[in-house]
N, C-alpha and C positions, 0 to 999 in steps of 0.2 A: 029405732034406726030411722034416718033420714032420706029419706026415697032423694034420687040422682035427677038431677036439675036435667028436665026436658029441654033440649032446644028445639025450635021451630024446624021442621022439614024444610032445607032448601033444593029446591028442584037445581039442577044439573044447568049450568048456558048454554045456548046451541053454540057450538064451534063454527066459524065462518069460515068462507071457501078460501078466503086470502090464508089461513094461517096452513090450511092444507098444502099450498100450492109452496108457502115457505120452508115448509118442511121437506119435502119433496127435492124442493132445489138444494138444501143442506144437504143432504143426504147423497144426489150425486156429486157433490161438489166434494166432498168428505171423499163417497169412493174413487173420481177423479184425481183426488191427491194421491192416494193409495198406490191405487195403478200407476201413477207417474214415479213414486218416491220407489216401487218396486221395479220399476224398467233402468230407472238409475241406479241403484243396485245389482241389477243385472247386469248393466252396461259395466260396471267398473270391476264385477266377478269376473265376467266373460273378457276385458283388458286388465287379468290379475298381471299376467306376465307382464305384459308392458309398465304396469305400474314397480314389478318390485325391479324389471331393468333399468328404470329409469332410477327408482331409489336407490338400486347399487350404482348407477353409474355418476349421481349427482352425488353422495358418501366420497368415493374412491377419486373424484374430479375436484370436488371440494377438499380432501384432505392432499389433493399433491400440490395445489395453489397455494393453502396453507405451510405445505415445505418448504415451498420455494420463498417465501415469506421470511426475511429475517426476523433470530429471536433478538429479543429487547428484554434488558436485565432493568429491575427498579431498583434506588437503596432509595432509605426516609430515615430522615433526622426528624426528632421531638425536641423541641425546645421550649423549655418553662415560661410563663408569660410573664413581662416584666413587672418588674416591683411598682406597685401605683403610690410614686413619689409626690405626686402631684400632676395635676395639670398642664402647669405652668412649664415642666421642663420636659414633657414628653413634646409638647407645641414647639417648643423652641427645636427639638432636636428636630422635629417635623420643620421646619420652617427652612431648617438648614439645607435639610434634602430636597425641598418641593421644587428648588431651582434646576436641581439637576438629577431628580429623579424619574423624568417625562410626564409630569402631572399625576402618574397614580398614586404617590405617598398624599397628595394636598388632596386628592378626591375623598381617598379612603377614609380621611380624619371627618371629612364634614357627612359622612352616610348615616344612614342609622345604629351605626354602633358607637359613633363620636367617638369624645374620649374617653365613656364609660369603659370599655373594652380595650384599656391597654396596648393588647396583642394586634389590634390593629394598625401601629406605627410600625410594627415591624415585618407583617405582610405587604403595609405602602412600601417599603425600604428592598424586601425581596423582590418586589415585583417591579422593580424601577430600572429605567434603561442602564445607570449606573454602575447597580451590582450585575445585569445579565451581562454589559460592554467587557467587564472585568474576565469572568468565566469566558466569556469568549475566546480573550487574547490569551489567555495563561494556556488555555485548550485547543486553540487555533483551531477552533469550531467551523469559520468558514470555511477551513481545507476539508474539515472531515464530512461535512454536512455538503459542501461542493456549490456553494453560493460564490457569487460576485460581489453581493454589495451587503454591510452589516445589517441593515433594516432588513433581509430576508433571512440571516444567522441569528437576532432576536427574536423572530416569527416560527422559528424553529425552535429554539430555542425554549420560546415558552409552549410552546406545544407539548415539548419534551419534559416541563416542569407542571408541578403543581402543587401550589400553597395555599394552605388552609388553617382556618383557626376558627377554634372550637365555641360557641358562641359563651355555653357555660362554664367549663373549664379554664377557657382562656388558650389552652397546650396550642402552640404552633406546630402542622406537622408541612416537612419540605420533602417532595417525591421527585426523584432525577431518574429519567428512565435514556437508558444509552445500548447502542449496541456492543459495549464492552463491558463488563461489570465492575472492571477496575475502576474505571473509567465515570462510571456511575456514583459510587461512591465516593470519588475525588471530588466530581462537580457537584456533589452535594455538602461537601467539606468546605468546598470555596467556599458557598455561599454564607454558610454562618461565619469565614473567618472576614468575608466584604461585609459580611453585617455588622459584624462589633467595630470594623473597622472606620464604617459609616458614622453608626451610633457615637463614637469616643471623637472623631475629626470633623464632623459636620452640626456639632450643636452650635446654637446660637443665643447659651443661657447667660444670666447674669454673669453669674460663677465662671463662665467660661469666655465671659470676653472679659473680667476683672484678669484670670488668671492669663491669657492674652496680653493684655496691657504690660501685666508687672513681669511677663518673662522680658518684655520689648523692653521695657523699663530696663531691669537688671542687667539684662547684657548692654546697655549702652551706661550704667551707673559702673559695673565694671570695668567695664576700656577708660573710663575718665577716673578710678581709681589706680589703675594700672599706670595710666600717662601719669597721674600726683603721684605716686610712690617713686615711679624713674626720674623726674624733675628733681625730688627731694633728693633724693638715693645722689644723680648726680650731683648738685651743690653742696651736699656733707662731704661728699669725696674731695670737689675739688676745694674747696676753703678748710677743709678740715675742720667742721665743724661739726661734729658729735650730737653734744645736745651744750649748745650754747647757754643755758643758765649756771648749769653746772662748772661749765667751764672756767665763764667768767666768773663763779665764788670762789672755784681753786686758782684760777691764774692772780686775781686780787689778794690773796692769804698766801701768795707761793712770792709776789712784790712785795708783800709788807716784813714776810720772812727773811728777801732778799735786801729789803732796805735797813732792818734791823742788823743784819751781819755785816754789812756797809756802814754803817753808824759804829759798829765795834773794831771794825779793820782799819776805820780811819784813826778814830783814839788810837792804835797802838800805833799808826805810822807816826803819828805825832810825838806820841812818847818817844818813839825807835829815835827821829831828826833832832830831838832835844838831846841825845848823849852824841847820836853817832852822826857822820857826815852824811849825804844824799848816796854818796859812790859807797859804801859800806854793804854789803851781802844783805845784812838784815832790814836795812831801811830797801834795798830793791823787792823783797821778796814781799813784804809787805804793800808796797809801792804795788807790785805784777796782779796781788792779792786785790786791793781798792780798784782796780781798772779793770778785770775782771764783772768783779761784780756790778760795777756801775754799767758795763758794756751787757750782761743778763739782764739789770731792771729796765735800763731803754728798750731793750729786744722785748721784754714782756710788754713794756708801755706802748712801744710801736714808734717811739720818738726817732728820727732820720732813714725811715723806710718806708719804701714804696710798693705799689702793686705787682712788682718783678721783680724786687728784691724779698718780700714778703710771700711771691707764690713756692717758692722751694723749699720754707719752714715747714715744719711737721706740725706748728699748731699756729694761731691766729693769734695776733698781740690785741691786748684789751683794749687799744683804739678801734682796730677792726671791729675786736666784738660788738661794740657799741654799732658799728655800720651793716654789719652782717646780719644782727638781730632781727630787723626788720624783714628780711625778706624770709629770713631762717622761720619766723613767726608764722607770715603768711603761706609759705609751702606746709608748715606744720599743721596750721589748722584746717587748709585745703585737705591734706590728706587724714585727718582726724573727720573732718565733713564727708568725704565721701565716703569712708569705712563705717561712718553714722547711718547714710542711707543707704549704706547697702545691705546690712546688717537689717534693718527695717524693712526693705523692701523683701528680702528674703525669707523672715517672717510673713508677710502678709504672702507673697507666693505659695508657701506651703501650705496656708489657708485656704487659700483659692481652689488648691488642687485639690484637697480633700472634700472643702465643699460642690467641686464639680463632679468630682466623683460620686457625691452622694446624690447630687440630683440626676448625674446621666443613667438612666435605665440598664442594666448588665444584662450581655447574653449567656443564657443559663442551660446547657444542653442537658434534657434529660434521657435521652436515647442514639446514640452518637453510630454515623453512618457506617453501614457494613457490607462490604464487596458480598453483593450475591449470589448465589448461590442457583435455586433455580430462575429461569422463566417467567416474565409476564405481558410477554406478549407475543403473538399470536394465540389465544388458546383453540389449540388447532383440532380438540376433540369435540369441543362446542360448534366451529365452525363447519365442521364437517357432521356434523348431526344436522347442522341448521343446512345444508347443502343438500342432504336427503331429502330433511323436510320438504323444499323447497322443490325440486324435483318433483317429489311426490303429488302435492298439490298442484304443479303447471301440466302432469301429465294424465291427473283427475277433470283436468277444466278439458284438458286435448280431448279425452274420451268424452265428454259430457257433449262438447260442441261438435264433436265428428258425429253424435249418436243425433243430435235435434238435425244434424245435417241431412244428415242419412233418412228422417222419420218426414224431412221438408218433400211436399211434392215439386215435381220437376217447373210446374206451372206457377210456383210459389215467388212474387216481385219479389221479396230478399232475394231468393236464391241467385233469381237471374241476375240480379244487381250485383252481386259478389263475384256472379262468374265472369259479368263483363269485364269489372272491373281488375279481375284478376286475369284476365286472356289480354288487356291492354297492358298491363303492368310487366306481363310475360315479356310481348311485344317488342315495349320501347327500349330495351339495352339491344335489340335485336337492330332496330331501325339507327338508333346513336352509332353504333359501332358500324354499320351501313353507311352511316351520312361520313364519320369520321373521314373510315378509308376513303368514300370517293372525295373529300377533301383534300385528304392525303396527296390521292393521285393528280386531280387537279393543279394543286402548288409543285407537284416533281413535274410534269406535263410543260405547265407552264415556265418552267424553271431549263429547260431539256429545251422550250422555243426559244428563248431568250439566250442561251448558248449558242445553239446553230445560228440564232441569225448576228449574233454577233461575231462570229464565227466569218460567216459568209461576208458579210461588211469588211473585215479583215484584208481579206483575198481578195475583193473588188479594188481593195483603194493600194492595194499591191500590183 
């Protein structure tokens, strides 16, 4: 076995007198705290009572402040965070509002959530002087809130609101706290229906100034469609003009018909004068026959009439038509022209709309507001715990400072300093209220000479 490794004997240091003398001073400093931290204990055993009246009386004082405290109901709407359509159209709708949504839609876009975070176009949009101006008036908030001027009805207003959005989720949640609950619930209903109402009226996308344009368009390609159709409409009525191509193929084939039975009526009047005399039955009847017809193909030709003897016909003779065409053409293809663009422009409108809709962001509620039910505000069991507490501790410091007062000698510069100053303090409501009255009585004094000798000046010059 291996014998255990000697070490060298070290002799013991001498301990020096300074470490004596530090130990010594710990030691009453140690039991100096002791006896202090036990007289403080004492002090606040010996003021139990005062302590637990104070704590019933600051509970029972604290919870009737809290009664008197109206309750205040909250509803909260959750809405889904908008679809990230892009960029491009959440900015535009941003753009729209930053005019008159009092600059916190245009701040919010440029913060550190940018455009990444969607949901933040539409916290800029709730929190804009806009949508609060709207709840106001629907709610007649300044009567209820008892303002004068709206800049103090939106200062309440947002006090009474709060909107938030969730940084990872995106969810918007909207909190309306009111002292009515119906009431709460309504103005948190405006708000999302001023928000869609915002979002769909106030963008400034492509898509939506195209679909802008072709409504402006359409309704005025309409009204000049409507004047071409009554233009037309009237000049068919009054010329009797139908559809003039047709016409003139039938009245040209209805002459040629009437000149052909004219070419036959005359051979037999011919025949008829060759046996019989001119006065004979058959040669007149004949005769009535050939004059007839000759007097229809003039009336179809238009040959010995005029513009007022021509306007009481039921239809236009083939001179006219040849004059009428011209204008009949040009009202014709005016109103084929603008049935053209209108038809085209109301295609490209319905485009617009569908693409503006695709790019404007939709408000998505996913938790829709509900008249509440209980309380949230005052919570008056907190505050009145906190009112004990609070009690409790100012009537811990009262005993602590009455007890060093009390342990002060009388010869002690604080004390005397405290007592001066608190025998002067006494004092001066004493001396104020002194000075007042003999002011008082001075100005009634004075006021009492100046009567008499007004008085007597009266009487003298009497």
């Amino acid at each position: 076995m291996k014998s255990p490794v000697q070490t060298p004997y070290e002799p013991e240091r001498e301990r020096q007198p300074e470490s004596f003398f530090l130990e010594a001073v710990n030691a009453e400093m140690a039991s100096e705290a002791r006896e202090r931290t036990a007289r403080r204990l004492r002090r606040l055993w010996n003021g139990r009572r005062l302590l637990v009246r104070a704590t019933l009386w600051g509970v029972v004082g604290t919870a009737l402040v809290a009664l008197l405290i109206p309750s205040r109901y909250t509803s909260t709407v959750r809405l889904m965070p908008p679809s990230p359509g892009g960029s491009g159209s959440l900015a535009a709708v941003l753009a729209g509002v930053g005019g008159q949504a009092g600059g916190g839609a245009a701040g919010l876009l440029e913060n550190s959530l940018g455009l990444k975070n969607s949901s933040a176009l539409f916290v800029g949009i709730l929190n804009s002087d806009r949508v609060r101006d709207a709840v106001i008036d629907k709610f007649h908030l300044q009567k209820v809130y008892g303002v004068g001027y709206p800049e103090d009805a939106r200062k309440v207003l947002a006090e009474a609101t709060n909107v938030s959005a969730d940084r990872q989720s995106g969810i918007i949640t909207v909190s309306v706290s009111d002292l009515k609950p119906w009431r709460a619930a309504a103005m948190a209903q405006e708000y999302i229906n001023e928000l869609n109402y915002v979002v769909n009226h106030l963008t400034t996308s492509s898509a939506h100034r195209e679909s802008v344009f072709l409504a402006e368009r359409l309704e005025q390609v309409k009204g000049d469609l409507e004047t071409a159709e009554k233009d037309f409409s009237r000049f068919a009525s009054t010329n009797t003009a139908i559809d003039i191509p047709n016409q003139g193929k039938a009245m040209v084939s209805a002459a040629a018909t009437l000149q052909g039975n004219l070419i036959g009526v005359e051979s037999e009047l011919e025949a008829l004068r060759q046996v019989y005399t001119d006065g004979n039955v058959h040669v007149r009847a004949a005769q009535a026959r050939v004059n007839e017809l000759r007097r229809q193909l003039d009336k179809l030709g238009g040959k010995g009439t005029d513009e007022k003897s021509g306007a009481g016909e039921l239809y236009p003779s083939i001179r006219q038509l040849s004059t009428l065409g011209v204008t009949y053409a040009d009202l014709l293809r005016r109103v084929k022209v603008e049935e053209a663009v209108f038809k085209t422009l109301t295609q490209e409108y319905e485009m617009a709309r569908v693409e503006e809709a695709r790019d404007i962001p939709t408000v998505k509620v996913l938790d829709s507001p509900l008249v509440p039910e209980r309380k949230s505000y005052p919570p008056r069991l907190a505050m009145a715990l906190a009112g004990g507490f609070l009690s409790l501790s100012l009537a811990m410091v009262w005993l602590m400072v009455r007890g060093r007062w009390d342990e002060a000698e009388p010869a002690d510069p604080r004390k005397v300093l405290a007592q001066d100053i608190y025998s002067t303090l006494r004092a001066y409501p004493l001396r104020a209220s002194r000075s007042g009255l003999g002011l008082v009585r001075s100005i009634t004094d004075r006021g009492w000479r100046c009567r008499l000798s007004g008085r007597s000046r009266r009487e003298d010059e009497q």
